[in-house]
DRENKOL-177618 format. One record per residue (C-alpha): residue in one letter; x, y, z. Coordinates in steps of 0.25 Angstrom, whole numbers, padded with zeros to 4 digits, always signed. Example, Ala and Ser with C-alpha at 12.3 -4.5 7.8 and 13.67 -1.06 7.14 Angstrom:
! residues 2
A+0049-0018+0031 S+0055-0004+0029 
This chain:
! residues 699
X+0374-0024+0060 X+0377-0039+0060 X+0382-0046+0045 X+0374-0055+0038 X+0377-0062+0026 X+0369-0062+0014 X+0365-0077+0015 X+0359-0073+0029 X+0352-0061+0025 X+0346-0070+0015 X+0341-0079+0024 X+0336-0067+0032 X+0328-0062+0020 X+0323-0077+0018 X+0318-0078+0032 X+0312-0064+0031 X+0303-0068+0018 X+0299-0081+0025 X+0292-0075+0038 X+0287-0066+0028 X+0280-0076+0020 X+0275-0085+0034 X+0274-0076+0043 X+0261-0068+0042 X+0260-0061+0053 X+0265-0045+0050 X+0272-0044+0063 X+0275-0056+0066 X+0282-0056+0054 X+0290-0042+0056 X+0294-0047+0070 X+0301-0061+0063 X+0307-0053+0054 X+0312-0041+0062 X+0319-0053+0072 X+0326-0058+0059 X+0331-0044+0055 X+0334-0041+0069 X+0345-0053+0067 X+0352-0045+0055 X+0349-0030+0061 X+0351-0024+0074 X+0341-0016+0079 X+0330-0014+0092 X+0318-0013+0084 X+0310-0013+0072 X+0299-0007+0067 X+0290-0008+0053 X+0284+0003+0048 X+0274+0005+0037 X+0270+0016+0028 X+0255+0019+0023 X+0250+0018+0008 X+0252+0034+0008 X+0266+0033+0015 X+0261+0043+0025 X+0260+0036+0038 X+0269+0025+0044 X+0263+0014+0054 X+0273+0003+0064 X+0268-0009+0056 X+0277-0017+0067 X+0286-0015+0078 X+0298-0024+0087 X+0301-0012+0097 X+0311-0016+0109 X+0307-0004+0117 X+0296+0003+0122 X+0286+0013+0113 X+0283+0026+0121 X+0268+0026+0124 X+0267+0038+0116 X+0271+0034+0103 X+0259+0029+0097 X+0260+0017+0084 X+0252+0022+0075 X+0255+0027+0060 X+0263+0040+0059 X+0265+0049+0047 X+0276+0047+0038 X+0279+0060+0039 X+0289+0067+0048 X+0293+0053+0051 X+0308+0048+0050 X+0300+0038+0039 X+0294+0048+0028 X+0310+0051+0026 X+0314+0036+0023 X+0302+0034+0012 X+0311+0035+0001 X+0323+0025+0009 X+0327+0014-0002 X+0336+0008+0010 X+0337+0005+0024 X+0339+0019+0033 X+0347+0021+0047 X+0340+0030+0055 X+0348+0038+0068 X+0336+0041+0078 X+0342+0051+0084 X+0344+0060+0072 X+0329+0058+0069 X+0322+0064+0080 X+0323+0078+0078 X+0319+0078+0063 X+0305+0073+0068 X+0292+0078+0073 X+0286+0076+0086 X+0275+0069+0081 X+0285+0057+0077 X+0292+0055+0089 X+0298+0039+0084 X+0312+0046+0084 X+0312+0051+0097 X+0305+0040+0103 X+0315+0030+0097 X+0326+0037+0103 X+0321+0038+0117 X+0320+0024+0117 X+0336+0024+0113 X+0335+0020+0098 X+0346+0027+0088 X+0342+0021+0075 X+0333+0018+0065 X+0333+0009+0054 X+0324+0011+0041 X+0321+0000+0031 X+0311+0004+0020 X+0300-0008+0018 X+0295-0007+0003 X+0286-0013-0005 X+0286-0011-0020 X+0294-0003-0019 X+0288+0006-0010 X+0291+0008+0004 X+0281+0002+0016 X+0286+0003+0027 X+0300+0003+0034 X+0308-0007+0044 X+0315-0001+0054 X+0324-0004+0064 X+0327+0003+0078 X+0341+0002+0086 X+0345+0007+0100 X+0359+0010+0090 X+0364+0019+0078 X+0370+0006+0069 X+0377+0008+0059 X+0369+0001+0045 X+0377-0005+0033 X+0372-0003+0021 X+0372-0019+0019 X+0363-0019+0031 X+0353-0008+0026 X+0353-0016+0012 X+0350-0031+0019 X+0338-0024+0028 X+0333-0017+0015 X+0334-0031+0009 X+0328-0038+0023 X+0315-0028+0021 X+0311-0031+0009 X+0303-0044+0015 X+0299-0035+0027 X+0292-0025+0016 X+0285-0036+0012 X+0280-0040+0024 X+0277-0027+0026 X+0271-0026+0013 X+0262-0038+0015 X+0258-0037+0029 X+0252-0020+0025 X+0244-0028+0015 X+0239-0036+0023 X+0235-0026+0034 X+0229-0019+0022 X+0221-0030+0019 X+0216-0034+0032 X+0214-0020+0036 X+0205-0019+0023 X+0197-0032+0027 X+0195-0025+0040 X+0191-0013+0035 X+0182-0021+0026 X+0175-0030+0036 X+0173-0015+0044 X+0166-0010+0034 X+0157-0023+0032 X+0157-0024+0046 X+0151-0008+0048 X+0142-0012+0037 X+0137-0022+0044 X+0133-0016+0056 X+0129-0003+0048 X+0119-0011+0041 X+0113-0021+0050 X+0114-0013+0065 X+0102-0006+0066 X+0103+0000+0079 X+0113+0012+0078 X+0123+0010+0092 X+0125-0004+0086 X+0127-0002+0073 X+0139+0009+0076 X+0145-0001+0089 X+0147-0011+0076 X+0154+0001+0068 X+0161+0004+0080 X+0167-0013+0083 X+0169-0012+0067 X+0179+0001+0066 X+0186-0003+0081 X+0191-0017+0072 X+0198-0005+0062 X+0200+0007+0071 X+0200+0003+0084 X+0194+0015+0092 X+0188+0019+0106 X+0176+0028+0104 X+0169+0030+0090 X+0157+0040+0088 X+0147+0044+0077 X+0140+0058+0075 X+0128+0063+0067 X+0126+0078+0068 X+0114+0084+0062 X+0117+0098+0055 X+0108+0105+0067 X+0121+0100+0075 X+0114+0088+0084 X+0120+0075+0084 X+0112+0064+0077 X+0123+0054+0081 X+0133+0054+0090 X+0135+0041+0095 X+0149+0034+0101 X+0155+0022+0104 X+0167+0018+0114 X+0174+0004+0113 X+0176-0003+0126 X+0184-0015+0126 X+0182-0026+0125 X+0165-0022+0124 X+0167-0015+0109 X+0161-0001+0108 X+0148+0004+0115 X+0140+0016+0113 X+0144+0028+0122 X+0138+0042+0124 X+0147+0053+0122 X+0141+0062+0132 X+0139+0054+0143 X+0153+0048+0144 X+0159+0063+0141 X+0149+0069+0151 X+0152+0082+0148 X+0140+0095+0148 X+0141+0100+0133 X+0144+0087+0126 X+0132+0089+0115 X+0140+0102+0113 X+0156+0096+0110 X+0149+0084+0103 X+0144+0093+0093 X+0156+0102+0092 X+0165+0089+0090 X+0154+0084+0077 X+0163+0094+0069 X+0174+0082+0070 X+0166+0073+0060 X+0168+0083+0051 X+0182+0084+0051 X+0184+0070+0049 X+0198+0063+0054 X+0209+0055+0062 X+0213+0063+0072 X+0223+0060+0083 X+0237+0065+0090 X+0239+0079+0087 X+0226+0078+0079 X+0217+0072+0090 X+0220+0083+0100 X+0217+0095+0090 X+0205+0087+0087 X+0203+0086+0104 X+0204+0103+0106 X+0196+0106+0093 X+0182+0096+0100 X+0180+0095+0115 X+0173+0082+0114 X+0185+0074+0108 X+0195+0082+0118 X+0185+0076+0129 X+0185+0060+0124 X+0198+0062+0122 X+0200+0067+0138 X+0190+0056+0142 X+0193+0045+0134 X+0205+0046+0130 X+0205+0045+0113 X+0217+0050+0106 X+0212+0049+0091 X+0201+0051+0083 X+0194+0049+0068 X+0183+0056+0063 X+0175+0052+0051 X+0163+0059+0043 X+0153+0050+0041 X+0144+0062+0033 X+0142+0076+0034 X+0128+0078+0026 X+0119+0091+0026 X+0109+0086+0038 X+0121+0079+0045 X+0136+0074+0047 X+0141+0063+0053 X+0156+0056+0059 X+0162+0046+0064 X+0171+0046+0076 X+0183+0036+0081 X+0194+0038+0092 X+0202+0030+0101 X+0210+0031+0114 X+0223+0023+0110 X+0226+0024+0095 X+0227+0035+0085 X+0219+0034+0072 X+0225+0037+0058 X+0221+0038+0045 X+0218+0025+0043 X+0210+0023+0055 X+0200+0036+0048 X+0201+0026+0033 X+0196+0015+0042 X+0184+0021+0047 X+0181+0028+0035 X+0178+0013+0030 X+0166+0013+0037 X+0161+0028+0034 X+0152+0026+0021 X+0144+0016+0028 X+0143+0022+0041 X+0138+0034+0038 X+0127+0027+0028 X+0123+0020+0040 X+0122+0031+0048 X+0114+0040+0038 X+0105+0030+0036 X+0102+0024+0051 X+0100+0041+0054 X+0091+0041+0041 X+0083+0029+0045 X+0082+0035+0059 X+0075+0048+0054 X+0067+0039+0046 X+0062+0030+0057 X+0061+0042+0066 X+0051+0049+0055 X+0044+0036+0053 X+0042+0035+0067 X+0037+0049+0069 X+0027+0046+0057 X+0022+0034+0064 X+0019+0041+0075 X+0012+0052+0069 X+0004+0040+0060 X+0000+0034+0073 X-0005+0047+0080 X-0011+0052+0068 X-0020+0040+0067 X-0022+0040+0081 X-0026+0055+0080 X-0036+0053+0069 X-0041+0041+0077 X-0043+0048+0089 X-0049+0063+0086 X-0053+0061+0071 X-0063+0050+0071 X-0073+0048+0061 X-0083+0046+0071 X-0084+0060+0074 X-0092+0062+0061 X-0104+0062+0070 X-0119+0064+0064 X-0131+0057+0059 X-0137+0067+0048 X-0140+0063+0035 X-0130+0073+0031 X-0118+0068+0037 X-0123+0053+0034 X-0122+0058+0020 X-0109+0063+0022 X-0103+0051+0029 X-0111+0042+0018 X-0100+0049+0006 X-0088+0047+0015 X-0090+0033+0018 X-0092+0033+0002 X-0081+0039-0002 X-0071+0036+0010 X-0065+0020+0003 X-0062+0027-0009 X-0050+0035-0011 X-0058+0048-0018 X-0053+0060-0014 X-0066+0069-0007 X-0068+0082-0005 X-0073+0084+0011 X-0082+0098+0008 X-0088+0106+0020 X-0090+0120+0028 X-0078+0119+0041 X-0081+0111+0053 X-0090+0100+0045 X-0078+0089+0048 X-0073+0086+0035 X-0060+0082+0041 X-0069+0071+0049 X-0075+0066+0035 X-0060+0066+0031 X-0056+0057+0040 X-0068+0048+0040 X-0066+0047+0024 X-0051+0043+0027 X-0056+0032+0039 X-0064+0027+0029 X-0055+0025+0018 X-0045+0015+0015 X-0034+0024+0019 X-0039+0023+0033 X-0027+0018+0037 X-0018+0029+0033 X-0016+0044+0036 X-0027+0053+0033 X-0020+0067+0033 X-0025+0078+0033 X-0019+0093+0027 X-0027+0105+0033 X-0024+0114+0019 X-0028+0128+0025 X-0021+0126+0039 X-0007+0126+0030 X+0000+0138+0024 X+0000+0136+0007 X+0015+0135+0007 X+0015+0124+0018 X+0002+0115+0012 X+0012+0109+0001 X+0022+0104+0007 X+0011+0098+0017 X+0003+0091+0008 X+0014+0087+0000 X+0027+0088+0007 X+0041+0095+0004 X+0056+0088+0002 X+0066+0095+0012 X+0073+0109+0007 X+0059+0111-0002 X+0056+0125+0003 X+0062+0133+0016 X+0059+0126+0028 X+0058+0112+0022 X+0067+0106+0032 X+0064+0092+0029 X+0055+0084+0019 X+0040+0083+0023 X+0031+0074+0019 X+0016+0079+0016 X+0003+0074+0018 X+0000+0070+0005 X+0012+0058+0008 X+0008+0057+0024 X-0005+0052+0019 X+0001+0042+0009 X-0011+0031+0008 X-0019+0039+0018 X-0029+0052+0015 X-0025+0067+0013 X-0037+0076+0019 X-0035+0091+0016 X-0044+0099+0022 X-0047+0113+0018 X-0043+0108+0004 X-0048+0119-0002 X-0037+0130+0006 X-0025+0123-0004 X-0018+0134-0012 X-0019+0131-0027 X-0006+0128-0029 X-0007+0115-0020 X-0021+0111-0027 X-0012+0109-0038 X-0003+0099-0030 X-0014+0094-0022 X-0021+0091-0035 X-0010+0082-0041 X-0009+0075-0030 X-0021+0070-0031 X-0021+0067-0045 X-0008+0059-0046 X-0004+0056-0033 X+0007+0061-0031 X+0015+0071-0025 X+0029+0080-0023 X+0034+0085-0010 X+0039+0101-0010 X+0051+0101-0016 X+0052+0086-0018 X+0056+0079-0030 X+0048+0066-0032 X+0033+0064-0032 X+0028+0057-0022 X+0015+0048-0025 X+0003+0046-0015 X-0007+0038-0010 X-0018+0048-0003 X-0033+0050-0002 X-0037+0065-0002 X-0048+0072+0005 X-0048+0087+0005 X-0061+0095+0013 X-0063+0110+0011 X-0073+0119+0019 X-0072+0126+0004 X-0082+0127-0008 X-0071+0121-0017 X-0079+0123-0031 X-0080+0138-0026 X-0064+0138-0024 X-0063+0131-0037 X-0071+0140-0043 X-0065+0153-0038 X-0050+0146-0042 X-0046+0144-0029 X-0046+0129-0029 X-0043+0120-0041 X-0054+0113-0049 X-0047+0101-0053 X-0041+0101-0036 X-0056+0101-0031 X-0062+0090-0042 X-0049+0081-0038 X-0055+0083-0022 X-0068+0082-0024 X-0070+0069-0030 X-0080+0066-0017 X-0085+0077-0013 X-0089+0076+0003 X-0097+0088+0008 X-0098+0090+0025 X-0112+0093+0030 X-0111+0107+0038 X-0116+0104+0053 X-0129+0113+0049 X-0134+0101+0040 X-0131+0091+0050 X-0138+0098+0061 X-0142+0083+0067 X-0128+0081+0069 X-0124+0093+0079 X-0130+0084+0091 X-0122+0071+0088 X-0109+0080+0085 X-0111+0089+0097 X-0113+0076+0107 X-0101+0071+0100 X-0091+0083+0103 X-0098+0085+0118 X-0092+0072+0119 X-0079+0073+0114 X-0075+0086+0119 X-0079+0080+0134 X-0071+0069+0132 X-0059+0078+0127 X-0060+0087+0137 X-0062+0078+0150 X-0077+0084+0151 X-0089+0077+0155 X-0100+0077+0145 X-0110+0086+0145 X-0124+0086+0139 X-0130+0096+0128 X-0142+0102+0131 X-0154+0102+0122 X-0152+0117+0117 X-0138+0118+0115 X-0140+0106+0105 X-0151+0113+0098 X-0142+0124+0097 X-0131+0115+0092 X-0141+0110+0082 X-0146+0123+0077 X-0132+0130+0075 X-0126+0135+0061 X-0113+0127+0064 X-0105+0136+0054 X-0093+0128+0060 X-0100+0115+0059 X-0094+0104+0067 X-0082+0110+0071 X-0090+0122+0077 X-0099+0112+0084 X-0087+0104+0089 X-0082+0118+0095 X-0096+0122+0100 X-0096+0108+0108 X-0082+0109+0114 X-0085+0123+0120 X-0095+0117+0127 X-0088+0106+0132 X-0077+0115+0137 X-0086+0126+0144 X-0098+0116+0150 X-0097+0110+0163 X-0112+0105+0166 X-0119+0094+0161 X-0121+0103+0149 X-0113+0106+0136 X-0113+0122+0140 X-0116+0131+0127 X-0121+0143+0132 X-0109+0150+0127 X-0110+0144+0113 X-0122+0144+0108 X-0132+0155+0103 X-0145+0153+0099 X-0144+0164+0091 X-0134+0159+0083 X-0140+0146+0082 X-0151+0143+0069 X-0162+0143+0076 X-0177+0138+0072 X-0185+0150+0067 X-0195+0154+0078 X-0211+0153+0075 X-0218+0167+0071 X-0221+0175+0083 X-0212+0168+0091 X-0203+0179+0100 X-0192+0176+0107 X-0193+0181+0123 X-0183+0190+0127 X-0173+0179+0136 X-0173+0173+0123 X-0167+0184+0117 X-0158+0189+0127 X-0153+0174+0128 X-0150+0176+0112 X-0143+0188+0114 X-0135+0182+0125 X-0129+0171+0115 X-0127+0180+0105 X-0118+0188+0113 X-0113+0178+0121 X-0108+0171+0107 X-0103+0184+0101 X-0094+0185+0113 X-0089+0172+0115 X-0086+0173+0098 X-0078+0188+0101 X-0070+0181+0113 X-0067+0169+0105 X-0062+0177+0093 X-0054+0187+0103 X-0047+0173+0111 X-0055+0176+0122 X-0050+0189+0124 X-0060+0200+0130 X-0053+0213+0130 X-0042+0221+0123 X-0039+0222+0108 X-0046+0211+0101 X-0053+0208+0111 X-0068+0203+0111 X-0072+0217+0117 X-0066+0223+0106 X-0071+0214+0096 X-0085+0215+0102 X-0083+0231+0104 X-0087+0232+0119 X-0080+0233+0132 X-0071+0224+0137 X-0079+0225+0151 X-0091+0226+0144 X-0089+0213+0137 X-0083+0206+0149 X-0096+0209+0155 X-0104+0202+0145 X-0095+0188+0144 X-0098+0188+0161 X-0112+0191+0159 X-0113+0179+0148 X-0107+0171+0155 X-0094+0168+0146 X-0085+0159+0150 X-0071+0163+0154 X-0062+0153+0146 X-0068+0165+0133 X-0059+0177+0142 
């Protein structure tokens, strides 16, 4: 060790503080200032070492090395402890260090000592760096020779650190300071792109550039999962210099059969959130085959994973890892920066994607609704010139501007459906939904939440929430047809709705107002149901503030022409068919029937026809009895002939027949067949549907 008087080692320390207070550069800094020590101490090299807030990891903040590091020590921050470090803590002075003595007192996962010796170094020297008073890092010296240190040259470089712990001390500060401002600028940065990047690739490419500038990486992925176990979201991005990162997908650059199957085992990862590399990454490569696989193919040798949220209907991570450097825990404290906002993001763009895929849907079903009621509902199939139905058409077109709730009253078949429609067509509502609820085609438990709608969780089998009629038809009309089947309970609800306007979903907890016109039809004497308590009185006069009353087809008998060249023609048309004529006798047949179907029944009637004629003419000859017909009264003394009669009693057995086999499905023989129903034969039967002439589409 060389002597040096007081008056230089002044000089020295003056020197020291100057570059100190010019030079700002941290390493630049430590390299001028190691070259002056170098000039008082003999030793190879030097190394600068700091401690962590927590004093639990140490991390080379600068090195001047004269040999050659091994490839495979790796600089990164190690844990103080069960390094020859954690032992010197408390060291008020400078400490000698033989090498040699130190190698067996270490584990193998710090293997400084033995690497230091391999490369022919004998001796370490440690000199405490403090700052108020507490210790922040350590100066040290390595020397190809055991020297011998006097205590006078331990006390001048305890003395000659003091300035470096400053430095040391002010260059950590400013590393914390610009590492905040970077982190700071991350987070304004991952806002940014969060809030103004609508498309979803982009938006996480800029996340991706944002948390390269902080923890530089290779590959970074995100996963949603669903609780039913199929991903929502599994994207992944790959950095390729000088290009940035690009989208990639996992399954195709992997390329092996079951990777759906190791994608879904490894989504377990994100819930065991961590930095994982070393010892660590390669349990974490036996435990999940499709991190053992990237690792074989690309190469990655450490990896974070980060919960983004784990919520009842999903959970969801974030997942970093590199081919050239190992994370730590502060690397996990960077990323986790961004988490709060990224997750927010991504709930929300999921959320809006649900609802933009709902609203979609709805346009959809809006459009072809419209279309539908365009295309087969039209008003113009109200067809008739009686006086009757003039009558009829006369109060609709009355009441149809106003908003008054009408009560459409008639037997079944009459098409009070028709003049639903008509009074909505004609309304100014026009433009919105009519929506029609068929009350006796639901079950009583199901007719609530259809009319009104229930919240999800409201009753077993309420998977989701469901919005009801009542809201579908918001500024549009409600028509509920067979009214008068509504359980009395629902009256009650029904009855409210109509009063205030408002309504509450099953199981929901606000009320909902809303804007709708109702019309109800009933096939029902409703002062009768009213009267025998099956139908509330003050329900029926809140409905029947217009009363609207269907003619029957009987008392439009000047109709049944017009209505059955009407659905000749349509069901032609439908069915590809050319038209055919009516003969003169099957119209008065028409004419003169009971209709206890009405129109409906005639609609039918028409559309056999259609189907089963081939000629010129509509073929009824299987359809129409004159026996069942109401026929005029014949004059006194008038007698039928006999091919009269046995022409009448062909009809009727022909109709008797065709109703059996129509009620049996066709079906001639065996149990509940129209033979047993008729109590004859089988054979015997089949002999008489040839002999009439029945057609075969009946066996």
């Amino acid at each position: 060790m060389q002597n040096i008087a007081v008056h230089e080692a002044s000089t020295l320390m003056r020197y020291i503080s100057n570059a100190i207070g010019s030079i700002r550069d941290p390493q630049e800094l430590f390299r001028t200032v190691t070259d002056k020590l170098r000039l008082v101490f003999e030793f190879d090299s030097a190394f600068i070492i700091t401690l962590d807030r927590d004093r639990r990891f140490i991390n080379v903040v600068f090195e001047m090395v004269r040999f050659d590091l091994p490839d495979t020590i790796q600089r990164k921050k190690r844990p103080v402890a069960g390094s020859w470090i954690e032992s010197h803590l408390g060291d008020e002075g400078v400490s000698v260090v033989a090498i040699e003595g130190e190698m067996d007192r270490y584990p193998a996962d710090f293997p400084v000592p033995r690497m230091l010796y391999d490369l022919g170094m004998r001796q370490v020297v440690l000199s405490p760096l403090r700052s108020g008073g507490k210790v922040i890092g350590f100066l040290n010296f390595v020397s190809r020779e055991q020297k011998q240190w006097k205590e006078s040259d331990k006390e001048l470089l305890s003395t000659l650190s003091s300035p470096v712990a400053v430095a040391l001390s002010s260059a950590l500060a400013y590393e914390e300071l610009r590492q905040r401002e970077a982190q700071t600028a991350m987070q304004l940065a991952v806002n940014n792109a969060l809030l103004t990047i609508k498309d979803r690739s982009r938006m996480l490419l800029a996340v991706c550039e944002q948390i390269d500038k902080l923890v530089p990486c290779t590959f970074l992925g995100i996963r949603v999962m669903d609780r039913d176990g199929n991903f929502r979201i599994f994207d992944n991005f790959m950095r390729e210099t000088p290009s940035g990162f690009f989208p990639v997908s996992a399954h195709e650059k992997l390329d092996v059969p079951d990777f759906a199957e190791m994608a879904r085992e490894s989504f377990s990862l994100i819930t065991s959130p961590g930095c994982f590399s070393g010892e660590a990454f390669q349990l974490l490569c036996d435990k999940y085959r499709l991190v053992g696989l990237v690792r074989e193919k690309f190469n990655i040798c450490s990896l974070i994973s980060v919960r983004l949220w784990d919520l009842p209907g999903s959970c969801a991570g974030l997942i970093i890892s590199d081919t050239s450097r190992a994370f730590d825990e502060h690397d996990q404290e960077t990323v986790g920066l961004i988490v709060p906002q990224l997750s927010l993001a991504l709930q929300n763009y999921l959320a809006f994607e649900e609802i933009d895929k709902l609203r979609r849907k709805l346009e959809g079903e809006k459009a072809y609704l419209f279309e539908e009621i365009k295309a087969t509902h039209d008003f113009e199939e109200i067809k008739g010139e009686s006086a009757v139905l003039a009558s009829v058409l006369h109060r609709v077109s009355q009441v149809a501007p106003t908003d008054a709730t009408v009560l459409i009253q008639g037997e079944t078949g009459t098409g009070k459906e028709l003049f639903a429609r008509a009074l909505h067509n004609l309304s100014r509502r026009r433009n919105r939904m009519l929506v029609k609820v068929n009350c006796a085609a639901l079950p009583a438990t199901l007719i609530e939440s259809e009319l009104f709608g229930h919240e999800k969780g409201s009753f077993t089998g309420a998977i989701e929430r469901r919005i009801g009629k009542f809201e579908l038809a918001e500024g549009g009309t409600v028509f509920l047809d067979e009214v008068g089947e509504l359980p009395l309970e629902l009256q009650a609800k029904l009855l409210r709705v109509l009063q205030e306007r408002e309504l509450e979903r099953l199981g929901g907890r606000g009320v909902i107002s809303v804007d709708v016109r109702v019309l109800a039809a009933t096939n029902r004497n409703l002062e009768k149901e009213v009267a025998e308590g099956r139908f509330r009185e003050d329900l029926f006069f809140r409905l029947n503030v217009f009363p609207l009353f269907v003619p029957p087809l009987r008392e439009r008998r000047e109709d049944i022409p017009l209505l059955a060249l009407y659905f000749a023609a349509k069901f032609a048309r439908l069915m590809g068919k050319p038209h055919c004529e009516f003969r003169e006798s099957d119209m008065l047949l028409l004419k003169a029937r009971e209709w206890k179907g009405n129109i409906r029944e005639l609609a039918h009637l028409v559309e056999q026809a259609v189907i089963v004629s081939d000629g010129r003419w509509l073929d009824f000859s299987t359809m129409l009895s004159p026996s069942l017909a109401f026929t005029e009264p014949r004059e006194q003394g008038q007698l039928k002939s006999m091919r009269e009669f046995e022409e009448q009693v062909a009809m009727m057995e022909r109709e008797l027949i065709l109703e059996v086999l129509s009620q049996s499905n066709g079906r001639v023989s065996g149990e509940g067949g129209a033979a047993e129903k008729l109590g004859m034969h089988p054979k015997t039967l089949y002999s008489r549907i040839e002999k009439l002439e029945i057609r075969k589409r009946y066996r």
